[in-house]
N, C-alpha and C positions, 0 to 999 in steps of 0.2 A: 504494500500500500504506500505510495505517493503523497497523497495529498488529504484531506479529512475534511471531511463539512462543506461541501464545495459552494459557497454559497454567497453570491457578488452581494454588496451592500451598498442603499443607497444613503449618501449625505457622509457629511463629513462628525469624525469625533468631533467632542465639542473639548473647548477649554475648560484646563478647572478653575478658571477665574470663575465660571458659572457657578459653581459649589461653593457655599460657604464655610469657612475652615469649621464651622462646626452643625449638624443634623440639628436642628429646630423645627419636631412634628408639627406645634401650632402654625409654624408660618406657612407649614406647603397642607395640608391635610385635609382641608374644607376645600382649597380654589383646584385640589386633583378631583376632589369626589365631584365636586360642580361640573368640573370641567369633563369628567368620565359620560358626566348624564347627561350634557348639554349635548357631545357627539355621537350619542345615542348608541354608545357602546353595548351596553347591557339591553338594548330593545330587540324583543324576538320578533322573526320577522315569518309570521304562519306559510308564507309562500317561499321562500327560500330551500333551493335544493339541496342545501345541506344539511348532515343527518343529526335529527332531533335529540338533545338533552336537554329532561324537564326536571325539575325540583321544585315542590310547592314549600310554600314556607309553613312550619305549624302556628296556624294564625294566634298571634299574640290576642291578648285580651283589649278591647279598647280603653278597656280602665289603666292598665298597667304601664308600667316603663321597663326599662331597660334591665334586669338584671344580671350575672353573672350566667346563671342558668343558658337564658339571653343571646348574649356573648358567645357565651362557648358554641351553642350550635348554629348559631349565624358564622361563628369563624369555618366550622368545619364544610358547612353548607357550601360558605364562598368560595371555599377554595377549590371544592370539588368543580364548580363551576367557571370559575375563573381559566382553572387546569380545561376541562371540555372546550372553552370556549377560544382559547389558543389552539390546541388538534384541532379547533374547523369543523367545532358543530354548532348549528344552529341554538345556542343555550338560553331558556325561558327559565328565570326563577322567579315564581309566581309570589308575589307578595300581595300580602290582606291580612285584614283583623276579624275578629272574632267579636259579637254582640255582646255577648257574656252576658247570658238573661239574668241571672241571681245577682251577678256580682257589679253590674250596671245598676240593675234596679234600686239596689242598696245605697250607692252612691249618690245617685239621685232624690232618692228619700231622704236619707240624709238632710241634705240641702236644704230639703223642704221643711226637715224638723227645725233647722234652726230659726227659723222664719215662721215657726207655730204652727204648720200647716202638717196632713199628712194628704198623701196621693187617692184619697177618699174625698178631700174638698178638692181635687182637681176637678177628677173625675177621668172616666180612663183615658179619654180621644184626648184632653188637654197633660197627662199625664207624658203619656205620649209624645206628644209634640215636645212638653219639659225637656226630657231624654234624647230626644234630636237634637233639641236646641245647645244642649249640655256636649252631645258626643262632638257636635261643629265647633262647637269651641273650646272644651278643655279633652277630650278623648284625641288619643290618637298619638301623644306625644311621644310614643317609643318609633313612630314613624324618622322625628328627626333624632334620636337617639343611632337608628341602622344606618344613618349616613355617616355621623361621625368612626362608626366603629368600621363603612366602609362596604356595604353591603351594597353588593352587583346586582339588585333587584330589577325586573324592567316598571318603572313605577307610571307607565303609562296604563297597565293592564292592574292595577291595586286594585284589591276588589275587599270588599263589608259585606259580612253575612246574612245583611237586614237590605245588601241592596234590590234592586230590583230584579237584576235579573236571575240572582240567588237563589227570591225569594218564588218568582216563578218554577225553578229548580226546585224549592221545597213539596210547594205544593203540588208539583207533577208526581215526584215519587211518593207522598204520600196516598194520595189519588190511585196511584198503581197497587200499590200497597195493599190499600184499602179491599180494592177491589179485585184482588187474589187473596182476600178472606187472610191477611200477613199482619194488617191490623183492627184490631177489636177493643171494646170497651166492655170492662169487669172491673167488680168488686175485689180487692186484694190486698193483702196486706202491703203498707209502699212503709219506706224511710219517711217519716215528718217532721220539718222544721219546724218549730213552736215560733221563731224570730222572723224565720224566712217566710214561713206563713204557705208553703209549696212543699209537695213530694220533690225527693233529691234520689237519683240511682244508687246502688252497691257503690259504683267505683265513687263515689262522691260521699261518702259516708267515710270518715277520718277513726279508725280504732287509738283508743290509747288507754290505761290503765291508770284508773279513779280510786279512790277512796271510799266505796258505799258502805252498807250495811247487809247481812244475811242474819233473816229472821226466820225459825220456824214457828210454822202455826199449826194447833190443834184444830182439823175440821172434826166436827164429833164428839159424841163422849162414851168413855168404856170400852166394849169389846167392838164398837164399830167406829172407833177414832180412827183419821188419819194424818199424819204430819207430815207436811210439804213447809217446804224450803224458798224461799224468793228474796228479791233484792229489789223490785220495785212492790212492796205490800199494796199500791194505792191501788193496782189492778185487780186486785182482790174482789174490790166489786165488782166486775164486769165477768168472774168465772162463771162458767158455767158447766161445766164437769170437773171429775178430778182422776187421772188418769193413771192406772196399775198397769205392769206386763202381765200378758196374758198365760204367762208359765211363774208367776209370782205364787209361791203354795200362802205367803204370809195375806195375798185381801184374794185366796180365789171364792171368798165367801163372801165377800162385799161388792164385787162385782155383779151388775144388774142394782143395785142397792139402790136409794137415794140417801145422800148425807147433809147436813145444815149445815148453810154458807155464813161464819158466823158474821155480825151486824148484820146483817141484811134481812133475817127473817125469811130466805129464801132456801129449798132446799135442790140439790143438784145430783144429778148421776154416776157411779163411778163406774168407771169403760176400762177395757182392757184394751189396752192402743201396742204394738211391736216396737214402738219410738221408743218406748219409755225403756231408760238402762235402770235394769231392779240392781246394778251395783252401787249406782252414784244415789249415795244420800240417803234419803230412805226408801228408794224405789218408789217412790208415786210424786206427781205433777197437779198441780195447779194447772185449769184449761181456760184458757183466756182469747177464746180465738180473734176477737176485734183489736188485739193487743201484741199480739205474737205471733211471728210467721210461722214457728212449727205448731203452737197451736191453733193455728187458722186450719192447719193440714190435717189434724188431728178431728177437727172440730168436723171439715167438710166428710173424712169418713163416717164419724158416727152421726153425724146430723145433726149439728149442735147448733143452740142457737148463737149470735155472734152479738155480746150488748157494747156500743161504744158510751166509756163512760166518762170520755175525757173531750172537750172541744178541739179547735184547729190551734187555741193556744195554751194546750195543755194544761185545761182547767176543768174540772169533774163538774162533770156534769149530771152523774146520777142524783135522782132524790134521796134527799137526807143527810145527816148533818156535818158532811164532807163537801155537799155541794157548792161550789164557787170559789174553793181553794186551788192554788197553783198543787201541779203535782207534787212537789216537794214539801210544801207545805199540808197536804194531806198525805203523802206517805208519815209523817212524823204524828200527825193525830191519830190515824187509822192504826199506826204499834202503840200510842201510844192506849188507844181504846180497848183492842186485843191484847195489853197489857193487862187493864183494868179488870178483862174478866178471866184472867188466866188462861189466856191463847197462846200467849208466847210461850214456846217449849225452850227457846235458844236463843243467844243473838250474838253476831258475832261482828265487831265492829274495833277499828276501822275492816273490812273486807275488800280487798284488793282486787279488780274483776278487769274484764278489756270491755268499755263502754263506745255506741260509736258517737262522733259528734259530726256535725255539718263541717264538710271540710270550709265552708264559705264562710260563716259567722263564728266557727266553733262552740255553737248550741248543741245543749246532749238532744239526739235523735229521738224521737218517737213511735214505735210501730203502733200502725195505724188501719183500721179497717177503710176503705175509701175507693170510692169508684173512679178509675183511669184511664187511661189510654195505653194499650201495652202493643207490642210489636212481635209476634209470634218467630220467634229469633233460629228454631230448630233447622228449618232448611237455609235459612241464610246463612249459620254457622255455621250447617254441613259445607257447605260450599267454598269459608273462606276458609277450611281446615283442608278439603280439599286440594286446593291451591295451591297448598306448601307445600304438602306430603306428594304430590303429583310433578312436583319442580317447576313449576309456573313463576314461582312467585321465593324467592330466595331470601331468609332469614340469615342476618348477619350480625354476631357471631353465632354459626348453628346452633352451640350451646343453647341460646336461649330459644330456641325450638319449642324446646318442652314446656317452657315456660309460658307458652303462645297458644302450645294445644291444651294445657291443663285448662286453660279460658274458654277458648273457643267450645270447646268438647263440652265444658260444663255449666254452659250459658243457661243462665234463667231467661223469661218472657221480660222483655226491657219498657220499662217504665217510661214512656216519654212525656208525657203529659205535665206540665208545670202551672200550679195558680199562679202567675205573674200577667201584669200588663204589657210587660215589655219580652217582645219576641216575637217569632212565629207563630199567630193565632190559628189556630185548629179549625182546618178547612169542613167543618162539619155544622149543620144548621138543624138544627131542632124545630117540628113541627106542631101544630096545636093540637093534632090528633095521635103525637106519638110519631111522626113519620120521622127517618132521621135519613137526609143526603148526603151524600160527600161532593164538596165541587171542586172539579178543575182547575186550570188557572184560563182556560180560554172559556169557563162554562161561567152562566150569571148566576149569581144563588139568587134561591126562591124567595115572593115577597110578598107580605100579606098580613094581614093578622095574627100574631101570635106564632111566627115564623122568626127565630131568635139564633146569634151562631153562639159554637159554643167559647165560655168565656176562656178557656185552659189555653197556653200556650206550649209548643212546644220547646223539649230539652234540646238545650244549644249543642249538646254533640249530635244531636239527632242533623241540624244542619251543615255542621263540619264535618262532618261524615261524609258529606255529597264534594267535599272543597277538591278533591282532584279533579273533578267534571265539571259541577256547576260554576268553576273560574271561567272555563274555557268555550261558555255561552249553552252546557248545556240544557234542557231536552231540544236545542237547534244543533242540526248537524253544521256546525261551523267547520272551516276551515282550522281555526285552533281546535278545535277539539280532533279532526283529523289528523293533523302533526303533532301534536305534544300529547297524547293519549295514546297510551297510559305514558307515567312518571315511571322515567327513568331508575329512580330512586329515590325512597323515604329516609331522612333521614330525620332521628326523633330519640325520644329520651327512652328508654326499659320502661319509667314509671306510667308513661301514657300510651303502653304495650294492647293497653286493654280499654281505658278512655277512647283512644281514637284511632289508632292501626286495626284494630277488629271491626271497628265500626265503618271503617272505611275500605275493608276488606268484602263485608256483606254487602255496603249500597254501590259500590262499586262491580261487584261480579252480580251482581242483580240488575242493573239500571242499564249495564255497557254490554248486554249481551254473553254473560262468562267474560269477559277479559276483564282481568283485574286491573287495579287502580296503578300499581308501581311492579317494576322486574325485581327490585330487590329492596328489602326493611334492612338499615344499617342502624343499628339500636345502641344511643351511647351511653353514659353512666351520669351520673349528678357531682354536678360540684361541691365541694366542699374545702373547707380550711385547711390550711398546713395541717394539722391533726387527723385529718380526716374526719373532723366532728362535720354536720350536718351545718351548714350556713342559717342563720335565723334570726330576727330581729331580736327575738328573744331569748338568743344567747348572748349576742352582744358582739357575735363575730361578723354580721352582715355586711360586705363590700357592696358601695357605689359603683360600678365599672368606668363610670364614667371621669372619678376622683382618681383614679387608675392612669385612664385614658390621658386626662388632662396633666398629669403630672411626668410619666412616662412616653404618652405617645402611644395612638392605637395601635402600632407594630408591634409593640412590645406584648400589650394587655393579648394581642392573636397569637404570636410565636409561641406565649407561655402556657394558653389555654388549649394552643393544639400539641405541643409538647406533652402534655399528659391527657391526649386520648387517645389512650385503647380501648377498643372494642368493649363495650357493654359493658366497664366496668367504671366507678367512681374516679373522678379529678378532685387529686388536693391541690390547691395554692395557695401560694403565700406573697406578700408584697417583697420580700426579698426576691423571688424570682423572676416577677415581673420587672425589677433592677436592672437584672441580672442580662434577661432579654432584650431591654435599653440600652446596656452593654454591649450584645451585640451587632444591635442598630448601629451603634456608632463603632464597631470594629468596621461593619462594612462601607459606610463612608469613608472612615480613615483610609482605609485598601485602594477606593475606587476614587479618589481626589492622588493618592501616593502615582495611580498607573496612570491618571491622567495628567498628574506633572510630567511624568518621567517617557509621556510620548507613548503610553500603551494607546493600539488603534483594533478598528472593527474595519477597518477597510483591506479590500481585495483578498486573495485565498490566503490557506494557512499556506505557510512553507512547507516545502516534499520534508518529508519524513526526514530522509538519508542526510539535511542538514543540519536536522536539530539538535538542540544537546540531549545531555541525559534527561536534566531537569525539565525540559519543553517536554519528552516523549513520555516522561514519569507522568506528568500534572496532566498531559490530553489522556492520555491511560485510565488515570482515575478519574478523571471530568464522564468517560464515555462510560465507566461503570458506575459511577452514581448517577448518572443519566439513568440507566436498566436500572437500579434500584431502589429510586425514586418512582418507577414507571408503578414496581409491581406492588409495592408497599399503597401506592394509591389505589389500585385496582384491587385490594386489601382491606382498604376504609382503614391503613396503618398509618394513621395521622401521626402519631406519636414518632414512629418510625422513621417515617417520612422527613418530620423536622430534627429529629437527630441524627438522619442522615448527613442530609443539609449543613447542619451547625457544626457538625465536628467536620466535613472537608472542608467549608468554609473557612473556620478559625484554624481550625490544626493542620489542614493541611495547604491553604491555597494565602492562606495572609500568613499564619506562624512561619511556614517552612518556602513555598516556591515565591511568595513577595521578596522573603530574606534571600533568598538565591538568586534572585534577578538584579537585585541591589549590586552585587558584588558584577554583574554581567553589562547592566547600564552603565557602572562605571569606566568600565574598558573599552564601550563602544564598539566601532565597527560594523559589521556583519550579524554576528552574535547578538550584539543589542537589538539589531533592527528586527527578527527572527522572533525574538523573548518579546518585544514591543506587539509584536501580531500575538504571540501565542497569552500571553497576559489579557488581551485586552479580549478573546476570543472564551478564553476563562470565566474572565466576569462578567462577558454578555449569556454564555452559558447557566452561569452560577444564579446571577440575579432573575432570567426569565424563570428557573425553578423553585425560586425563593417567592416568587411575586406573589401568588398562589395565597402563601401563608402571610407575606409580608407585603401589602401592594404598595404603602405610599411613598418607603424609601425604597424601593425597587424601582417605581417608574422615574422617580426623581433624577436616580442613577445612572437606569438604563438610558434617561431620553441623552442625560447629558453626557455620555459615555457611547451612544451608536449616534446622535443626532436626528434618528427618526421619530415618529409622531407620539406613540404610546406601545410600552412594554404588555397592555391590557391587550391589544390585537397582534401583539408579535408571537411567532410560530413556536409553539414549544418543542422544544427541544428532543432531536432525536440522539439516540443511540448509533454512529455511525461503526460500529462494531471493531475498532480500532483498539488493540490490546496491547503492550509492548512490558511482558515478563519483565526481561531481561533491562527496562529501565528501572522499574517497580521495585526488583530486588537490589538494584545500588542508589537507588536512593533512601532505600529502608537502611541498607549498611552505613550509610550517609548520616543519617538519622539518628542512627545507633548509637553510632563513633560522636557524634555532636551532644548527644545526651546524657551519653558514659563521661566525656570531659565537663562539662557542665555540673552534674551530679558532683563529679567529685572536687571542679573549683567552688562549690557550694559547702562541700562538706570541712575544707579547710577556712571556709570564712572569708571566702572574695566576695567583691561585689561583683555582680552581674557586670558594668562596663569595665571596670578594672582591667588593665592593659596589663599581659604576664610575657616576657619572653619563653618563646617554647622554639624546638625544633622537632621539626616531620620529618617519620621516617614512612613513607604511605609508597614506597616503586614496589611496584608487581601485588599491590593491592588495589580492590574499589575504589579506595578513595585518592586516588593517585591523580585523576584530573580534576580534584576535587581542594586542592590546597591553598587557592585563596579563598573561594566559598568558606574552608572550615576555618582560616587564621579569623574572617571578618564577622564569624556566629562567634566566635569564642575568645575575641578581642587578647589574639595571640601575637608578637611579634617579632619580627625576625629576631635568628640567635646572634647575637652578635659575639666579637672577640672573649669580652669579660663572662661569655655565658658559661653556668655551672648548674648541669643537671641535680636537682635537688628530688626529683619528684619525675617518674615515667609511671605512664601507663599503656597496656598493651591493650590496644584494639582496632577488632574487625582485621589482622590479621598485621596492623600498622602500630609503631611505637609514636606516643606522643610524649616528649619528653619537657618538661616545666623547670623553668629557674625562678621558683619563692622566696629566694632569699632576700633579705631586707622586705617579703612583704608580709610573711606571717611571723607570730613567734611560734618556733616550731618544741619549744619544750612547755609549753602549755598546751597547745596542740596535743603532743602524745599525753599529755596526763590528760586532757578531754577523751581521748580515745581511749585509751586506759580502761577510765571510768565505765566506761560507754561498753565497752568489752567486757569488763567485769557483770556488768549487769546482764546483759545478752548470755554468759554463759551461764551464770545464775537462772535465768527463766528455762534454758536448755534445762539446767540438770532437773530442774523442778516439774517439766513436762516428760521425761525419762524415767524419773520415779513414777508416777502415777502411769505413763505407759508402761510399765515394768509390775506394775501391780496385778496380778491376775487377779484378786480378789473385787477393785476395782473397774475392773474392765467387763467382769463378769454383769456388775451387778447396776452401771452408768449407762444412760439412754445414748442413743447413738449419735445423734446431735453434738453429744458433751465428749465423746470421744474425740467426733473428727477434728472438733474447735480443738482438742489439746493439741492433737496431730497438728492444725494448720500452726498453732503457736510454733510447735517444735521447728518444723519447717522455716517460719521467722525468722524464729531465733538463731538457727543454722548459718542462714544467708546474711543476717546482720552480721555474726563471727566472723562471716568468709570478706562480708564488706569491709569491717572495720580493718582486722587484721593486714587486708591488702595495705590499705591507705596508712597503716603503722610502717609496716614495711618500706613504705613508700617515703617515709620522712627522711632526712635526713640524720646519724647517730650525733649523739655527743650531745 
């Protein structure tokens, strides 16, 4: 191979007068991103022959901003697309919010409380309009939040869950729905907010572990008592059986029986249900089926009646003299009455239990008897379990497969139905004879007398569900919807596995004919603190990204964020690191101002092979395999990978090592300079188009003024031109070696780093034999001259370097440092020999503890072998 990259460029390098001696993100950051959207970089274009990559964003909430969560997968997002859209494909990343029926509504009540008002003197239709007027003007701000952090959106196609033609989108598939008998209306037990004032699904129900109480009560007296066990007593009114196993020898004689509900004056039946475990407790139940979803199940086998005895804001409502207290405040009189008459058999308090709360307001839940809107979920989940297990539809990392089907597989009927004003109003109209319609979106609903719609609105994931189709104008066969259907790829958190990848897996392989919504789910982990503890306002650890951003610089806050994403598992950071990646924002400037002084260029071909030096054929060598391993680590979702691939050729190998070696090659000029001038400059157009990805605004910064062309965001990413050269690889490593080995040890005698030492090379018929002004100018060596007196050699990579320290160390403090230092090392030796020498210990030490002692010994060994040499090495007397 001749030549590499064969590849003419137009325009000239630029000066580094254009760079300023120092990377200042505020001042380029906003007029890149402006300037990105102004030439309509990121705009997909539905008619273009090139091949489609789509990414829908997972629609942030309108109430919300920016968080770290946020962050992290807008960085991974971008980059994935940023990368597609260099290869030369057509790339749509769909951006939109989400209505967030609960947690809008909330916001806006709010508002209204402080102003004495509640959304009951609006009234709904000006309620309504409130919430418009609110989302226009305070919703939406993590909109300018994506720009700062830099986000390739095309923000001409932004789309809102409540817009219109979304909204048409809803009510189409519901309509369908409907009318393939998929949704129906039943009585059920649902989650109830007492705050929120609405049914909330399973995934929206928060478990955490409370403080309650567990009381048992005597139902009965004498040989036909029974004592059940509960943690809410106040439901106690509302049982209406009490439930034995049917293999129970201790009540098979009270079964069939009736028993007295005590207060109530009522008496109730005791059933023999298979639910019931006769280990736990006392083996029998309390039956509360308007109260309890397994006793709703309990209830509809044996025929029970269902008494609700609590309102929609968890206030009892039965007669008598419990009636009109909050639950908690009749649970505490209701023990404290079956106190009064010797009910209580037990109480066990505090009692530790997992209670759910509304993940919205954090209100403890209610189970609730209540008529809803449910979505008969079994063939649609067959379908989207289907998918995976068929290879259609590719989960990433498999791992978490199982974690997908345990879901899918064991779907309840989905509760969609919401009491809220705000949202999708339920396309269903109620008639004065009982008649009940579903309408279309192009159908008129009926109109008359006593002809009413219904008031429930639909659950907001019920609409995000449809977001990979109805963005792209569906039930119309658009041309977006022909090129970008399905999404290339989801990319999303494990925690909303089941929130919205399921949900988007059923309205998708139902609505689009079988073809599902995306080719592959890349599922990533959650952020969290240097500790890895959980981020929360109310730990006190919660990060701004944006106090990040602005102090750092968004390259930094993305480098660090994609730096720790692996696959489907947790991101800890910390603000040291995000420094740290600031650091090397500005290693890379330093680099790419140094090549731009020193005349590195992007013009006309590389040089034939057969000219270059080592150092050229070394750095294009590795430039072509971190090219390949950049490729597949991507095609991986190996974000993590990826950027530490990046960062250590970058800093370790192409600014630490081949910037330092070209130094010594500019100075000599010639031929060789001009050679190292292309190959340098061909480096960092390489290095930085792969960086851009992760890092765009000091990439294109670099890149423009470094090729002189328009923007590094449409410049070709980088191929693998399969160019390998062994044989420079391995003498630049012995290069490396030999430069490291003397460094080490002008370290260990207490030079400083510039510190000038006379030495003399003995490097003929080794590696580094063309290599001896590069290594006098890494290791600030200088010539030996007449007065020179070897005090100090060392042998390496097959070459002696020999050192004159005299006058610059004291070498009889020296050896007593070393001394010391040796005494200690053989000390840890003998003490990891004994205990390896112990059978009785080895017998009976986990393995773990073993091989630690082994790795010490090994230490310990190599420190003796280190220091010893460099004793040797001193001068005597």
């Amino acid at each position: 191979m001749t030549e590499m990259n064969q590849r003419p460029n137009s325009g000239p390098s630029s000066s580094p007068d254009h760079l300023p001696t120092q990377y200042v993100p505020a001042e380029v950051e906003e007029t890149l991103y402006e300037r990105w959207v102004e030439r309509g970089y990121f705009a997909a274009d539905a008619k273009s022959d090139k091949p489609p990559y789509t990414i829908v964003i997972p629609p942030p909430n309108v109430t919300g901003s920016l968080h770290l969560g946020h962050a992290f997968e807008h960085t991974i997002i971008d980059a994935l697309t940023r990368r597609k859209r260099m290869q030369g494909y057509e790339v749509l990343w769909q951006p939109g919010m989400d209505h967030a029926g609960i947690a809008t509504q909330n916001v806006v009540e709010r508002e209204l409380a402080k102003e004495g008002k509640s959304r009951h003197d609006l009234g709904r239709e000006a309620f309504v309009e409130r919430v418009w007027r609110w989302k226009a003007e305070s919703g939406g701000q993590i909109s300018g939040q994506m720009r700062r952090l830099g986000d390739g959106v095309d923000w001409s196609r932004e789309r809102f869950t409540m817009d219109e033609g979304l909204s048409k989108a809803v009510q189409t598939i519901f309509k369908k729905l409907y009318d393939d008998e998929l949704i129906y209306r039943a009585e059920r037990i649902i989650n109830w907010c007492p705050r929120c004032l609405t049914a909330i699904s399973d995934i929206e129900v928060e478990y955490q572990e409370d403080d309650g109480e567990l009381v048992s009560i005597r139902y009965g007296d004498g040989d036909d008592a029974i004592v059940v066990a509960t943690t809410r007593a106040e439901t106690m009114l509302g049982d209406t059986a009490v439930a034995v196993h049917p293999d129970d020898d201790r009540y098979r004689h009270l079964v069939g029986t009736e028993i007295e509900l005590p207060l109530t004056g009522r008496r109730i039946p005791v059933v023999a249900d298979a639910h019931v475990d006769p280990e736990f407790g006392t083996g029998a139940v309390k039956v509360t089926p308007a109260h309890d979803p397994n006793d709703f199940e309990i209830g509809r086998r044996h025929g029970l009646p269902s008494l609700t005895v609590m309102d929609e804001h968890a206030v009892i409502t039965a007669h008598g003299p419990f009636q009109g207290l909050d639950r908690l405040e009749a649970r505490s009189a209701i023990v404290g009455a079956l106190r009064a008459e010797g009910r209580i058999v037990a109480e066990k308090r505090p009692y530790v239990h997992s209670v759910g709360h509304c993940s919205r307001c954090k209100t403890t839940i209610e189970p609730r008897l209540s008529l809803q809107w449910w979505v008969k979920v079994a063939p649609l989940a067959k379908a989207a379990g289907d998918a995976v297990r068929d290879g259609r539809v590719k989960i990433h990392p498999q791992e978490m497969e199982k974690r997908y089907f345990d879901w899918v597989d064991n779907l309840h009927d989905w509760c969609i139905s919401r009491q809220l004003w705000w949202g999708h109003r339920i396309p269903v109209w109620y008639g004065p004879n009982g008649e009940v319609v579903c309408v279309g979106p192009d159908e008129e609903p009926p109109t008359g007398d006593g002809w009413r719609q219904d008031s429930d609105v639909l659950d907001t994931w019920f609409s995000s569900g449809l977001w990979p189709f109805s963005t792209l104008g569906w039930p119309g066969r658009t041309e977006s919807l022909a090129k970008f259907y399905p999404n290339s790829v989801l990319v999303t958190g494990y925690d909303i596995l089941f929130f919205w990848v399921a949900r988007m897996m059923m309205f998708g392989l139902y609505a689009m004919d079988g073809t599902p919504p995306f080719h592959t789910i890349a599922l990533h982990g959650m952020v969290r603190d240097q500790f890895g503890k959980k981020m929360s306002k109310s730990f006190g650890n919660a990060v701004n990204p944006l106090d990040w951003m602005d102090a750092y610089g968004s390259d930094a806050l993305r480098f660090t964020l994609a730096r720790g994403a692996n696959p489907g598992t947790d991101v800890p950071i910390g603000e040291d690191w995000v420094q740290g990646s600031r650091n090397f924002a500005n290693k890379i400037w330093n680099a790419t101002r140094f090549a731009l002084m020193n005349g590195a260029t992007v013009e006309g071909q590389l040089p034939p092979v057969e000219g270059l030096s080592a150092a050229d054929r070394w750095i294009l060598s590795r430039l072509n395999a971190v090219v390949a391993e950049v490729d597949a680590y991507y095609d991986d979702y190996q974000f993590a990978k990826v950027s530490d691939t990046l960062f250590h050729f970058a800093w370790d190998e192409v600014f630490d090592w081949y910037v330092e070696l070209s130094k010594t090659v500019f100075a000599a000029g010639g031929e060789g300079a001009e050679r190292s001038r292309r190959v340098l400059g061909e480096v960092l157009d390489v290095t930085l188009r792969l960086l851009h990805p992760i890092v765009p605004f000091v990439t294109e910064t670099l890149w423009t003024a470094l090729t002189g062309r328009e923007s590094v965001v449409i410049a070709e990413w980088p191929a693998d031109s399969g160019f390998r050269d062994a044989a420079a690889e391995a003498e630049i490593a012995t290069l490396r070696d030999a430069v490291t080995e003397v460094r080490r040890f002008r370290a260990d005698q207490g030079l400083q780093p510039g510190q000038r030492v006379p030495a003399r090379l003995e490097l003929a018929g080794t590696p580094l034999a063309a290599h001896e002004e590069a290594i006098r100018s890494l290791l600030r060596l200088q010539p030996a001259g007449d007065a020179f007196t070897a005090t100090a050699s060392l042998p390496v990579a097959g070459a002696t370097v020999s050192l004159d320290l005299s006058g610059v160390i004291d070498f009889a403090a020296e050896r007593k440092r070393l001394t010391k230092d040796l005494a200690a090392a053989e000390k840890e030796l003998a003490q990891a020999d004994a205990k390896l020498g112990n059978e009785a210990f080895l017998a009976k030490a986990p393995d773990q503890v073993v091989e630690k002692i082994r790795t010490r010994k090994a230490t310990a060994e190599a420190d003796i072998a280190r220091i010893s040499a460099q004793l040797e090495s001193l001068p005597q007397g």
